[in-house]
N, C-alpha and C positions, 0 to 999 in steps of 0.2 A: 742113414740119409745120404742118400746123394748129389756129387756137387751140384747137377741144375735143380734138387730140391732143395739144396741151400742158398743156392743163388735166389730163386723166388723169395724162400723166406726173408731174405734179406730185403726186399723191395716191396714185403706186402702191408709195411708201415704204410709208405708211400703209396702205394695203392687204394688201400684202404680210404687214407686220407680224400684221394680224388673220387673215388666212387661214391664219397658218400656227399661231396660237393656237390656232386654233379646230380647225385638222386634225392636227397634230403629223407632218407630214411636208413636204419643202422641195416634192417634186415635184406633191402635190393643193395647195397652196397656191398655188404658180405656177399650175398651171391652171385653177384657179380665179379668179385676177385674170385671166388671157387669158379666161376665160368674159365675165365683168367688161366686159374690153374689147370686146369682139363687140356687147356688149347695147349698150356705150356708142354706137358707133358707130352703131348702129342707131336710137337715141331720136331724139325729139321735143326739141329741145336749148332749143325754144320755151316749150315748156311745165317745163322745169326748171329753177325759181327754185333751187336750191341743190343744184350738182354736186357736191361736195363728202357732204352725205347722201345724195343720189342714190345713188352711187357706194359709199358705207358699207352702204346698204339693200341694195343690189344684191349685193355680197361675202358681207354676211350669211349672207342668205335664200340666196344659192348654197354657202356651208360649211357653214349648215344642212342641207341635203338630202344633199349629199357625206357630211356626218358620221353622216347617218342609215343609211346605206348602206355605210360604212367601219364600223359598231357590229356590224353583222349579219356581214361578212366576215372581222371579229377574232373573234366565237366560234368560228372555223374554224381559226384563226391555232396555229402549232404551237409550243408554252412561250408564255412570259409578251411580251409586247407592250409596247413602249418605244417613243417619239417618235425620229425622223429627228432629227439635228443641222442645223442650218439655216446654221452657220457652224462650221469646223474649221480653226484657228489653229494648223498647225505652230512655230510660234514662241512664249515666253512673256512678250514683252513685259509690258507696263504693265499694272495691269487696268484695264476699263474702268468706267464709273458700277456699285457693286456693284446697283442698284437695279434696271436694267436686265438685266445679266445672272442678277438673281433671276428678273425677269420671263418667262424665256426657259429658264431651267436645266431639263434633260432631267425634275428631279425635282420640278419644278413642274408643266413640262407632265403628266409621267406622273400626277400630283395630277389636274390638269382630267378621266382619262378614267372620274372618280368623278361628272361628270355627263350628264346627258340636254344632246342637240345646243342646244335654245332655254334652258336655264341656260346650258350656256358660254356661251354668247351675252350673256345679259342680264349672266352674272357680267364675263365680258373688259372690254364696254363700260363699265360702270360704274367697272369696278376700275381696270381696268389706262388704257382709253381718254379716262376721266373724262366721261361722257356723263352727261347727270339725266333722271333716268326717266320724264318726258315724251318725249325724244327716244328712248329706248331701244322706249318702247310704240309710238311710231310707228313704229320701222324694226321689230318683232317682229310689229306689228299686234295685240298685246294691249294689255289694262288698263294703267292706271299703279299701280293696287293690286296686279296678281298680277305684275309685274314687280319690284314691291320685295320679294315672298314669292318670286319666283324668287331674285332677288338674295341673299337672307337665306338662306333653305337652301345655294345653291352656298358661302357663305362659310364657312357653318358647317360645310360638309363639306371645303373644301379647307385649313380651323382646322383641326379636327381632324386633319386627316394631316399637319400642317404644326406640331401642338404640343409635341411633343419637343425640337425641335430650333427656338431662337431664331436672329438675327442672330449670324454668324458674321465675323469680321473676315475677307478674303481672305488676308492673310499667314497666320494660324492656318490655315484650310481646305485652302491648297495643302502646308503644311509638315506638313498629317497625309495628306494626298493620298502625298507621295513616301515617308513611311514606310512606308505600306503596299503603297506599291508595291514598295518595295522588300523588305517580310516578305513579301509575297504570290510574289514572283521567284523568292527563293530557299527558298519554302516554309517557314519557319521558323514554326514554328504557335504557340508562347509568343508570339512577338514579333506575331502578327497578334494573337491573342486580347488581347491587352495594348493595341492598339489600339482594339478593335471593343467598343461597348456588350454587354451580357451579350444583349440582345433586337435584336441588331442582324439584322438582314433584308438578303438579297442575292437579284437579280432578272437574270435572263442572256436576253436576246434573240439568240436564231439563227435563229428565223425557220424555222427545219426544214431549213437549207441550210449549217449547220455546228455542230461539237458542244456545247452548252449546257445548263446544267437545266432540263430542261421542268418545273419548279415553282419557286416562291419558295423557299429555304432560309431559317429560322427560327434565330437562336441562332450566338451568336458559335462555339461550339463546331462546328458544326455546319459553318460557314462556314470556318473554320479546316483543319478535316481537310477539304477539298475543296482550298484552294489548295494544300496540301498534297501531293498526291494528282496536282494537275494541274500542278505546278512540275514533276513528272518527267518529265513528255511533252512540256513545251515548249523548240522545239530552241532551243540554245544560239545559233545565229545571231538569235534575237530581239532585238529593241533596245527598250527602253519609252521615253518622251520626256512630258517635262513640255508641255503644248500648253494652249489655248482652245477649247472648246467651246462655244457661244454665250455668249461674254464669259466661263466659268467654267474656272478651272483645271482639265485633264483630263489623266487618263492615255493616253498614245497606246502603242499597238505596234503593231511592225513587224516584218515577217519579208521578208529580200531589197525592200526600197523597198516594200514591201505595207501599207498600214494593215490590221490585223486585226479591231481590238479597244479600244474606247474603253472606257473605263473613269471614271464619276463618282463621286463622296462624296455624303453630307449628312452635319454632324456638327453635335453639341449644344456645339461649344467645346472638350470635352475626349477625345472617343470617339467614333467610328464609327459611327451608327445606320443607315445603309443605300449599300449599295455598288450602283450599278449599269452592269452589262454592257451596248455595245451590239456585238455581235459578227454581226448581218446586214448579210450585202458588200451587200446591193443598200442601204443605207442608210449606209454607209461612203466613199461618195464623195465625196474633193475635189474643192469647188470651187472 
């Protein structure tokens, strides 16, 4: 290996990380840091006083274009659209830093697809990456003023879908996780409804390749007589499991060794405000 193949290696944690913020799927984030790599290989290694933002700018401006292109092929997309898991923990160990696995949570990501490709961008880095908006303008190629008004919109719009619901302790989140998993099981509709906020919201990805609500459902009521309705269909050889979804307590099922169906929370502490499906196999794969 050589040293600018070790230098990469060393920053394609970090890379990875941001590709996959910025596209909400594990397999355009991978190949997009292999883009990453190509380009690397190919530089002027002379002329790159600092590999490190090189290699940032370069991810970038490649999950920018990807994303612009992934915006136009989800108006096509059949129900509602939900991020790839990037990490599926059959086991419920320990959790891990709750701050991280906020960073990553399917309902975070699904938060980000409320902006334009260059806000994620400027919002990720700032937020999540800790960058100051001189380095953000230089790897965007904008101002340092419309970088801080990108910044300030994105916040305020992933505020607002994020103000309902505060800091949740993990032990409370997972122990209204398995309630509902379990009202939800045996369809018992008091005991869901007794869980779920009165305006609670449920979003089901199938992707057009197995059965789900092609719309948002609205209203704990609403949500209730569905799980209801679809506990009777589901064979009894099903098994659900308490698992990790990018660091976040998740519902898994299975049918014969099959993940089906991941299943996440968001909740305000006391109730349920939005439950979400991810039930498309081609995004259901352990790695």
């Amino acid at each position: 290996m050589t040293p600018h193949d070790r230098t990469f290696e060393i920053h394609r944690p970090r890379l990875l990380a941001l590709a996959y913020r910025m596209l909400g799927t594990r397999a355009d984030a991978e190949d997009t840091v292999q883009d990453a790599w190509l380009r690397w290989r190919q530089a002027d290694y002379a002329a790159v006083r600092d590999p490190a933002g090189w290699l940032v700018a370069t991810v970038t401006r490649l999950a920018i274009d990807r994303l612009r292109l992934a915006h136009v092929a989800r108006t096509d997309y059949i129900g509602p659209w939900l991020p790839e898991p990037l990490t599926i923990d059959e086991s419920p160990g320990p959790a891990g830093r709750a701050e991280i696995a906020e960073q990553v949570s399917l309902a975070f990501l699904a938060l980000l697809e409320r902006l334009g490709p260059e806000e994620r961008a400027a919002f990720l880095l700032r937020e999540v990456f800790d960058y100051d908006y001189a380095q953000i303008a230089a790897l965007l190629g904008q101002g340092e003023a419309n970088c801080r008004q990108m910044v300030h919109r994105a916040r305020e719009r992933v505020q607002a879908g994020r103000a309902r619901f505060p800091g949740v302790a993990p032990e409370r989140h997972r122990e209204l996780l398995e309630r509902f998993l379990q009202a939800s099981a045996s369809g018992d509709r008091d005991a869901i409804m007794a869980l779920l906020h009165a305006d609670a919201r449920l979003r089901s990805d199938g992707g057009g390749k197995t059965i789900a609500a092609l719309r948002p459902l609205e209203g704990a009521d609403r949500i209730a007589r569905l799980y209801r309705a679809v506990a009777r269909r589901v064979p009894r050889e099903a098994q659900w499991r308490i698992g990790r979804v990018n660091g976040e307590a998740a519902g898994l099922r299975f049918l014969h060794g099959r993940l089906q169906m991941i299943t996440t929370i968001v909740s305000d502490g006391e109730r349920i405000v939005e439950v979400l499906n991810q039930m498309n196999p081609d995004k259901l794969r352990l790695h």
